[in-house]
DRENTI-241418 format. One record per residue (C-alpha): residue in three letters; x, y, z. Coordinates in steps of 0.05 Angstrom, whole numbers, plus 5000, padded with zeros to 4 digits. Each point is the difference from the previous one (the first is absolute). Layout:
% DRENTI-241418
alaXYZ;...
***
This chain:
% DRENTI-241418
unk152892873553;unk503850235063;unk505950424995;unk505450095044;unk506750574997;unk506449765024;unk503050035060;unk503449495043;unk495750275068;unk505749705047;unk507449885005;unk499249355035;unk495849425002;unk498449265037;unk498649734927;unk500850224935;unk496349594941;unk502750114930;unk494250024948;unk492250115006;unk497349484962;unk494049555028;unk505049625047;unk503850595024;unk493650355013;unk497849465039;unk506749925048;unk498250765018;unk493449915007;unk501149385049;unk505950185033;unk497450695016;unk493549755028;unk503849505046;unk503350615031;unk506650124983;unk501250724985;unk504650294950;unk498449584942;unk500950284932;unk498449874931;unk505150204938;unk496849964935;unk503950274940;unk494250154955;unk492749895024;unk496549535031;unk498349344971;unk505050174939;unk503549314982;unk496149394996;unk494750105047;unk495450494952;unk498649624943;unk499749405042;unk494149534982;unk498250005082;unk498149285002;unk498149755076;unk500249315025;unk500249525056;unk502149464960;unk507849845012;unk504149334993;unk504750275055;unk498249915073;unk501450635033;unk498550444932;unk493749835012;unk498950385060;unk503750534969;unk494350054949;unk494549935046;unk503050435044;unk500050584929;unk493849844993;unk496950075067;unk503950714996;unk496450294945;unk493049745012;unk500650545067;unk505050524966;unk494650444967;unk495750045068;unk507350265036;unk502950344954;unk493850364958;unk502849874936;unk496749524960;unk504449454977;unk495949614938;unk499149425027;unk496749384966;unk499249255026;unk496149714952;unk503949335022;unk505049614952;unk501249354964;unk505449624983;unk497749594938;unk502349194993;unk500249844931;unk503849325002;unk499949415057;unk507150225031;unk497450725014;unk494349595037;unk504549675044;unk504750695000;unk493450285038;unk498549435044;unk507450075024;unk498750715012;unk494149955035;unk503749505051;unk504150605011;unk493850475008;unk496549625053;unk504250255056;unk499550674985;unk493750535016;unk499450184933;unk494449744953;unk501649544951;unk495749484954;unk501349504948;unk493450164957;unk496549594944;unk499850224926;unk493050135007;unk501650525063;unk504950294956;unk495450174948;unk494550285045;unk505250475033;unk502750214930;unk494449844954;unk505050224931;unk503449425004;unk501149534937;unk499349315048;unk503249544957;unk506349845030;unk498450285079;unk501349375042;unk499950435064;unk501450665033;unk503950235070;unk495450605029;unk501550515045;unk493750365014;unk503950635031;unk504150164942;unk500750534952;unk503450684984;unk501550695020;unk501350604972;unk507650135010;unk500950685003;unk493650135040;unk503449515045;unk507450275001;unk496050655021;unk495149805055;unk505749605028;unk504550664998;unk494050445033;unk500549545055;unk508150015010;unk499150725001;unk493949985048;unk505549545047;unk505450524995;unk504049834941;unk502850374950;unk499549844926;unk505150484966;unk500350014923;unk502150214951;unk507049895038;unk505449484972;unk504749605035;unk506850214970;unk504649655049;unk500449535065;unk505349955050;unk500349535056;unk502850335053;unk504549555057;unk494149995050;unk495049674953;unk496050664988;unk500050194931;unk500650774956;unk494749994940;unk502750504955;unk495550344961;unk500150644959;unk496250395055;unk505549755053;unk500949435047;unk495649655052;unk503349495045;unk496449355012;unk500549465051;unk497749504943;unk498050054925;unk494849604963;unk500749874930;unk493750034963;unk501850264940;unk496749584944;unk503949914938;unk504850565028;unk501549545053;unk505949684968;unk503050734989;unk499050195078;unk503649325015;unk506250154961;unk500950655044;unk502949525048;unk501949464953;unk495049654998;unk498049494939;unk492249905012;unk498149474954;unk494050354966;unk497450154932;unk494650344968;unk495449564955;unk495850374951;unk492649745029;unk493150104950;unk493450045009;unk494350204962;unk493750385009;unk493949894953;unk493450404983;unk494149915027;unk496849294996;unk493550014990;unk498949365036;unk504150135057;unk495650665008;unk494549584998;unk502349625064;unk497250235071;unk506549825041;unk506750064989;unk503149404969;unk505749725040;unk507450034983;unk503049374950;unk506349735004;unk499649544935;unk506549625019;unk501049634935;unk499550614964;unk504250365046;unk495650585010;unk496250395051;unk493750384982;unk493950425037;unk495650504991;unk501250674983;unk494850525000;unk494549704944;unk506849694966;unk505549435015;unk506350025024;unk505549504987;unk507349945008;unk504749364979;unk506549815013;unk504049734944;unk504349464991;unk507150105023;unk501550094919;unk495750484992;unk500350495053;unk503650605011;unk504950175048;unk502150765010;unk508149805001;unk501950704989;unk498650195066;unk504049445036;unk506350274977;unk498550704985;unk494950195041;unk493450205002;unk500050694946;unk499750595049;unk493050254974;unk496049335002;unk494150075059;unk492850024959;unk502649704935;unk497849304968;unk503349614946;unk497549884936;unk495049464990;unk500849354954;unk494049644994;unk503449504957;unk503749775061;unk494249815034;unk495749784936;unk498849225023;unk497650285075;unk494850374966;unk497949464962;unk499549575049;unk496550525050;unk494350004930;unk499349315001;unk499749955072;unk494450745016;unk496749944919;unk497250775021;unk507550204993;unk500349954920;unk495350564986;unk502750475044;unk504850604979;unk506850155034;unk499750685033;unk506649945042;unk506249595007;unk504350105056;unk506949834992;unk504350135078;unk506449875032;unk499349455050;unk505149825045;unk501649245004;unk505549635044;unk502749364982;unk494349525023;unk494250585004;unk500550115070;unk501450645027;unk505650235051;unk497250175068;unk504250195061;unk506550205023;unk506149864955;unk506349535022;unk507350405001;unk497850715006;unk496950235071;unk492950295008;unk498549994925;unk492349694979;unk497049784937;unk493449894973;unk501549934919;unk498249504950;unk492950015004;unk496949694934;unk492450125039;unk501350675044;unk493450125004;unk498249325037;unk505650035034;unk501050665021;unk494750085067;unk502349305029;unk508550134987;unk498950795026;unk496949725067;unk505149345002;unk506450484992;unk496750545045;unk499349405059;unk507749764985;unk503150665010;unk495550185056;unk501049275040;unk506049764974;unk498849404969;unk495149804950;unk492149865019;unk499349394959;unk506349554954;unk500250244933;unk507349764981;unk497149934926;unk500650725004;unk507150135030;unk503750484959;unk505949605022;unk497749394961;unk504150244942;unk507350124995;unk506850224967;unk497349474942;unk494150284987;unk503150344948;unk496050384943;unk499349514948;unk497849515051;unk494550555023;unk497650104924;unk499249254988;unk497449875055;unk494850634996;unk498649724927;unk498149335030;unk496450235058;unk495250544962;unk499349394947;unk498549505060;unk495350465037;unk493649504976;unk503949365003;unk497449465040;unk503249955073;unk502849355016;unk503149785065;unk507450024998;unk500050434934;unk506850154959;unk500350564954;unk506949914952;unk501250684969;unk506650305023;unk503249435030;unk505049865022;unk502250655031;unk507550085021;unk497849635060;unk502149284982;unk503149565052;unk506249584986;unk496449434979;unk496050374954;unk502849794930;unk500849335028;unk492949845015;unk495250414958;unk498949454950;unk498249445054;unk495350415041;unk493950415001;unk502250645029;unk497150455040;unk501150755013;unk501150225062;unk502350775013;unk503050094938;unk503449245009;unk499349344964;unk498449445041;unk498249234988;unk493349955009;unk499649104974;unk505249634969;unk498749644926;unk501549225003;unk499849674920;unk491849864989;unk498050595030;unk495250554985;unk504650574997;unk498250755004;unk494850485035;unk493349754997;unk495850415043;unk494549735025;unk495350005062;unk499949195008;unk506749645004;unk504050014939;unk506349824969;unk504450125062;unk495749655050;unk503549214991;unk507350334993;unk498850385061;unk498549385035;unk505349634976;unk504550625031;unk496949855067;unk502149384999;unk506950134972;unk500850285067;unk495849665053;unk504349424971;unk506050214970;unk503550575000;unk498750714964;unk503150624974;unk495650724997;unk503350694968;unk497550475060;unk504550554970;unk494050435002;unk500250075071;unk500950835038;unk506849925035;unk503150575042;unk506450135033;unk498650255073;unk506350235041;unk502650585048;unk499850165077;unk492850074995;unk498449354968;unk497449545054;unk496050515041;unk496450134922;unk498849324993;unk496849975070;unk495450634982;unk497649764931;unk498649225008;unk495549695050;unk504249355010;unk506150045047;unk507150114957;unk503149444971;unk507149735041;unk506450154953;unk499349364952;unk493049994997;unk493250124962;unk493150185026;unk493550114964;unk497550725018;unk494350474988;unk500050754996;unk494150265031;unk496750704996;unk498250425051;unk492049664999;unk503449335006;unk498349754932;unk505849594960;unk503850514956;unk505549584979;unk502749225012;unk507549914987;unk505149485019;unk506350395045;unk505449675009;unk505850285043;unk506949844964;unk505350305029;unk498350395076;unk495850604971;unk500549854936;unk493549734974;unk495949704931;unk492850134999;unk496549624940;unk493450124976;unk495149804943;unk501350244928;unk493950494995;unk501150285071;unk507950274985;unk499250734997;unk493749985037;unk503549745073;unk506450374983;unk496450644994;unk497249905069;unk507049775032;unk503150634982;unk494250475016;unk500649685073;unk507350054996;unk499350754985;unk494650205048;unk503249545059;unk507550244984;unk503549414994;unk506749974981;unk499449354949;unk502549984928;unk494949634955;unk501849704937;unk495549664947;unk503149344973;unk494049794961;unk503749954929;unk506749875020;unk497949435033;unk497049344974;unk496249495041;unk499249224988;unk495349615039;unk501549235018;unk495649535035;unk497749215013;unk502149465039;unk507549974957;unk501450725005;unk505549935045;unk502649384970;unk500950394942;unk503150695031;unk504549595041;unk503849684924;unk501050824986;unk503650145073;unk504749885055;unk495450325053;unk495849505038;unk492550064984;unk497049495052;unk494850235046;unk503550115052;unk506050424974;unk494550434954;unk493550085035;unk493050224969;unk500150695000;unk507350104999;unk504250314957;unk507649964973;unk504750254951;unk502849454966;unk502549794924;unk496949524956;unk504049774947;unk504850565018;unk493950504991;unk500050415059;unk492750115030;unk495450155063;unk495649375005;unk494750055055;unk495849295006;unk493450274992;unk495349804948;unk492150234974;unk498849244987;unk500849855076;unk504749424982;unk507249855004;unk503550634962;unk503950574995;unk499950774962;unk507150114979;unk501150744991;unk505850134953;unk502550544944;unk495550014946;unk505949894950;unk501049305033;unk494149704989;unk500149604936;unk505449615034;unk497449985069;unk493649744963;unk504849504951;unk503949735064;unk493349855046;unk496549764941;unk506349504987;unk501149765064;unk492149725003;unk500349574942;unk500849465043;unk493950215045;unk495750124941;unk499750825004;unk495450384961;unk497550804999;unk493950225032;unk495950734988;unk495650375044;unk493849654993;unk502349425023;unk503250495054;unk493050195012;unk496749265010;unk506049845051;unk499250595048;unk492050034999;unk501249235020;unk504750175057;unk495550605026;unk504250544977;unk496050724995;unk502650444949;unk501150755002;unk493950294955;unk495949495010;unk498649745065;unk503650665032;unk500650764980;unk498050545010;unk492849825014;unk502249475059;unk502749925063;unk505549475017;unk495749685052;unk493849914953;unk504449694951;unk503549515052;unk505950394997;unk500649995090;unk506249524992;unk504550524963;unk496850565042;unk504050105060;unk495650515045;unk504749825065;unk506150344962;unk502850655041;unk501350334932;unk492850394977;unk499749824932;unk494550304951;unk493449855012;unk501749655068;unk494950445041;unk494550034942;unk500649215005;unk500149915077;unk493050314996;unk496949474945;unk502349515038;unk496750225063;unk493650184961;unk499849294968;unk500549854921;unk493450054951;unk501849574954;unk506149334988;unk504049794945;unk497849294991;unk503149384959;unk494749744952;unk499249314957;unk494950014946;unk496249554959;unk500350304927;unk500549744920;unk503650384953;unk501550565033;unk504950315062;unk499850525047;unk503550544990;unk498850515050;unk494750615003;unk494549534992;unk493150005042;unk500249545055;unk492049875022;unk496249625060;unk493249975010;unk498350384933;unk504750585020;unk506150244976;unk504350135078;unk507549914965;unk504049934947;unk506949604972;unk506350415006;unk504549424959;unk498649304980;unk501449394952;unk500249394978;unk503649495062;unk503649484959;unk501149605068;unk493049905023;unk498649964933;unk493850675010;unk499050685002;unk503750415063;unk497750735007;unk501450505063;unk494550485016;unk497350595049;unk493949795035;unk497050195061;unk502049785070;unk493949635010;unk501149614943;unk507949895005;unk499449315036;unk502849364969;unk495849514970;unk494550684976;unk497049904943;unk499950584944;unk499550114932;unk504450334939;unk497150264938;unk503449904941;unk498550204927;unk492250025026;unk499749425042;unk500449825075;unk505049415024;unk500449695067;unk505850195039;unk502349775070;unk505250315041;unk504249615028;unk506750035044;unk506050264967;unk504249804965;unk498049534955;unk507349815001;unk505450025046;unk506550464989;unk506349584994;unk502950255058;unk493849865046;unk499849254966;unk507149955021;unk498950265078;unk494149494999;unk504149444982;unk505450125044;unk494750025058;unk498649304968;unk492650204983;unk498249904920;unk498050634965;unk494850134944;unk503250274939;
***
């Protein structure tokens, strides 16, 4: 055991990182080897204190994420050298691990996954029962239908870790101080910051939270809510086994998800730890709104082993060994759990030069991968890879904390549930963040939750199978959604798009910001572009809609998920750059409907006096008008590609905005629409979607994104020089537009994409096309194999299909159909 005295060692610093648990350690560590001096580490007890030292130190590769996954390989990579750098031993075991499939879904849950594994360097196999019981020989085989290895798995000792990782910050120049508490922080008007602490102040140009279950109390320094809570996580450690003594290697790591369980070796013994139901397990509330109790560092909570009575049984029935072995130790911790399990990584939205990394219900996998991923952002700038899952930002004034303790309960209860594609989880909804039209549609509609909203995902018609039914084939939404398609390919069709980001941009500065942060050229007063943020590498931060109302007065709209996320990146350019702009967010003031189809006009025009023909409102205009005395900014732009407007009003008027529209179509036959349908229409039409066929992981020419790319403008927006030299280098690898030939099942993005016996791509979004009447999928592939007419293949749920790619789109847009015809050529629709 290291000690260390007091003493803050300097009065200023480049970064200061609040709390020295595994993930703290490792921002030092990481930051400091990359070169930046001055970093320094507060910790205001010892090291590993919190959750990291009675951590179970479970290692894997195995993620259901994209980008996690190279977080944990990355982790892993990390401490497989860290003993050989460092000279501290770390405890290292990869025995491997397996995932066991006890019923025919998990099956399937597996062969999904592996679709998703294929394009990444990590191993990954779907193994047999009988490979799962010669890897882990104490298995009762009964009900094993199949297991998901990872040979490289395993665990790690976490305070052997937490130290070798700290011998090697300090080796790099930082300084881990402790024991030395944060009392107070003040930002100051220059974006440094003064960490008060009881041996004085040191003044930062940034601060990292990484404070564990103290992170919420650091957060309301500066008033802010983190949505965290502390879950009261057990494990338990047995005697020796006489059997497992007996065995000559180390048996791998089991995740028995029926039984919701994880268990390995330990020592000559087994070690297991469940997670209960969301009924049974036990949240630490007291902390949430009193705080954590000033003494608590080394502590545990007391152990019930009736909570956990039915995991243990089933972990008997499942490794027979188990029942004639004693309980030496149960472990009962503090883990820290946000809303959906995922932790907060990265800077925070509304508060200047002020990082997280909190919320981490698996540190220790974590904690090498986030340490070097936040060490490259604040070194370069911008992220090295997208990780929006992670964006602090993702959560908001209604995250409140009851929503954060359901939602915890759920999540901890979930952690072994089977993963389907476009999963809903229903505990504490709805938040405050309802739309107008809420109430009015909840009980014709499967919703769907969208950053904190409510959204129509399908529309119930009398006969139909009603409710969430997950499922990895088609299911109960698949004919409605079809019949939604049509409702607007043929008729006309109304979406709540009230979700929507939707910011105010005005002031003398306004235009020349607009020039600097988007790569198109700047809207005319009256009009509305599609553009894309870039960052300084050239890959696609953002995609918005800007529209310039009044002359430098400007809406930007973005995606639901991607609110706090692009505004958080406007204002840090506005700060840095000095621009004199005043930026307001209108998200929940402001409600959105969507209408489109070949009688959306006909309709608008019953519900105003202002002429709606094509040639007094032209695509990509827009106008503030009323309908039905409801005044509103309608721009005619629409997702769907067809006829259509969004009509941006106050929230408060949307129940009759909605009533009016929905009255005036009678005659036209109108009907509602969700996003799934949404989803069919704009994957028909060619439209690319931010976090899926762009992010941070693309460029805008790779993704066929040259037309809203304007490299000839004089302004030098973001990114502009980075991108100049891809082009002139030449691209590796082309969105294409696929057709498959498949069953049962859809694309849905993230899958393999294979040719010659080789994975060389994968999906980024895809579905079922209702007009050609197969599956439509876009994928990365190489160059070489970007040509129309190539054939490929895309694995789903374990099994190749044919896929073509062919010229996009598969449909025309409306307003391309109509330039056709007046040219007097026919178009394809």
């Amino acid at each position: 055991k290291e000690t260390s005295s007091p003493s803050l060692g300097k009065d200023r610093a480049d970064t200061v990182i609040i709390g020295g648990g595994c993930v703290g350690v490792s921002l030092a560590y990481h930051l400091a080897k990359a070169g930046l001096k001055d970093v320094v580490l507060l910790e205001k007890s010892e090291l590993t204190a919190g959750s990291t030292w009675h951590a179970a130190g479970l290692t894997t590769y195995f993620h259901p994420g994209i980008n996690l996954k190279k977080i944990h390989a990355y982790s892993i990579k990390l401490y497989e050298k860290l003993e050989e750098e460092t000279g501290q031993s770390v405890g290292f075991h990869q025995p491997g691990s397996i995932r066991i499939a006890s019923t025919p879904t998990r099956v399937d849950e597996f062969k999904y996954q592996m679709t998703r594994a294929g394009w990444h360097p990590t191993e990954q196999y779907l193994i047999t029962p009988e490979k799962v019981q010669e890897l882990f020989p104490l298995l009762n085989m009964d009900k094993v239908l199949a297991g998901l290895y990872n040979p490289g798995d395993g665990h790690i000792d976490p305070y052997s870790l937490t130290m070798a990782l700290a011998a090697g910050a300090r080796k790099y120049g930082a300084q881990l101080n402790y024991p030395v508490q944060v009392t107070n922080l003040k930002s100051q008007s220059d974006g440094t910051w003064e960490v008060e602490t009881p041996l004085g102040i040191i003044r930062a140009k940034r601060i990292v939270n990484t404070a564990g279950f103290w992170a919420r109390d650091i957060g309301k320094m500066i008033d802010l809510l983190h949505p965290l809570i502390p879950v009261h996580h057990q494990y338990v450690v047995t005697s020796t086994i006489p059997e497992v003594k007996a065995l000559k290697t180390e048996l791998p790591v089991i995740r028995d998800l029926e039984g919701s369980y994880y268990l390995r070796q330990e020592r000559d013994g087994l070690l297991f730890g469940p997670y209960e139901s969301e009924e049974k397990m036990k949240l630490q509330d007291s902390w949430v709104t009193n705080g954590v109790p000033p003494g608590f560092g080394k502590e545990l909570f007391e152990s019930d082993l009736d909570r956990i009575m039915e995991h243990i049984e089933a972990a008997m029935e499942m490794v027979p060994v188990l029942r004639k072995a004693d309980i030496v130790n149960t472990i009962a911790g503090p883990i820290t759990y946000s809303p959906d399990i995922l932790p907060m990584v990265g800077p925070h939205q509304g508060v200047r030069n002020y990082w997280v990394a909190i919320g981490f219900g698996y540190g220790i996998i974590h904690a090498g991968g986030i340490g070097k991923y936040l060490s490259d952002w604040i070194l370069e700038g911008e992220p090295p890879f997208d990780l929006i899952e992670l964006d602090p930002n993702r959560y908001g004034k209604w995250t409140t904390t009851e929503y954060t303790a359901a939602k915890a309960r759920e999540s901890y209860g979930f952690n072994n549930i089977v993963g389907y594609p476009k999963e809903e989880r229903f505990a504490g909804r709805p938040t405050e963040r309802t739309s107008g039209l809420y109430h009015l549609l909840k009980s014709r509609c499967s919703m769907g939750f969208h950053a904190g909203w409510e959204q129509p995902h399908w529309f119930y018609k009398p006969g139909d199978q009603t409710g969430y039914k997950p499922s990895f084939r088609r299911t109960n939404w698949f004919d409605p959604v079809g019949r939604e398609y049509k409702q607007v390919m043929e008729k006309v069709g109304v979406i709540d798009l009230s979700p929507f980001g939707k910011f105010r941009v005005k002031g003398t500065d306004s235009v020349k910001l607009m020039d600097h942060l988007f790569a198109n050229v700047v809207p005319k007063v009256g009009f509305t572009n599609i553009s894309h943020m870039l960052t300084p590498r050239g890959k696609v931060y953002a995609e918005l809609t800007v529209s310039q109302l009044y002359p430098g007065e400007f809406m930007l709209v973005t995606g639901s998920g991607s609110e706090l996320h692009d505004l958080r990146w406007i204002e840090e350019k506005v700060t840095t750059g000095g621009y004199k702009v005043e930026i307001e967010n209108m998200t929940d003031e402001m409600g959105v409907l969507g209408i489109a189809g070949p009688y959306a006009r006909q309709v608008l025009q019953k519900l105003t006096n202002e002429d709606l023909s094509h040639g007094s409102f032209k695509f990509l205009q827009c106008k503030h008008l009323k309908l039905s005395n409801i005044v509103l900014t309608a721009i005619r732009i629409s997702y769907t590609g067809e006829l259509g407007w969004e009509l941006y009003h106050r929230k408060e008027d949307s129940i009759a905005l909605y009533s009016a529209i929905m009255e005036a179509g009678q005659k036209e036959g109108i009907d509602d629409f969700g996003t799934y349908a949404l989803n069919a229409l704009r994957l028909e039409k060619g439209f690319r979607a931010w976090g899926a066929e762009m992010n941070c992981d693309t460029n805008p020419l790779e993704a066929g994104l040259e037309y809203f790319v304007k490299l000839n403008k004089p302004a030098d927006f973001i990114g502009k020089q980075a991108l100049k030299q891809i082009k002139e280098k030449g691209l590796k690898r082309r969105l294409v537009y696929l057709t498959l030939e498949t069953d049962n099942v859809d694309p849905e993005g993230n899958e393999s994409v294979w040719h010659n016996g080789k994975v060389i791509g994968n999906t980024t979004s895809g579905c079922f096309s209702y007009g050609a009447q197969q599956s439509l999928a876009f994928a990365y592939v190489p160059t070489e194999l970007s040509k129309v007419g190539q054939k490929l293949e895309v694995e789903l749920l374990g099994k190749n299909y044919p896929a073509t790619i062919i010229q996009e789109p598969l449909v025309l847009t409306e307003p391309t159909r109509m330039r056709l015809q007046r040219k007097g050529e026919s178009p394809k629709i």
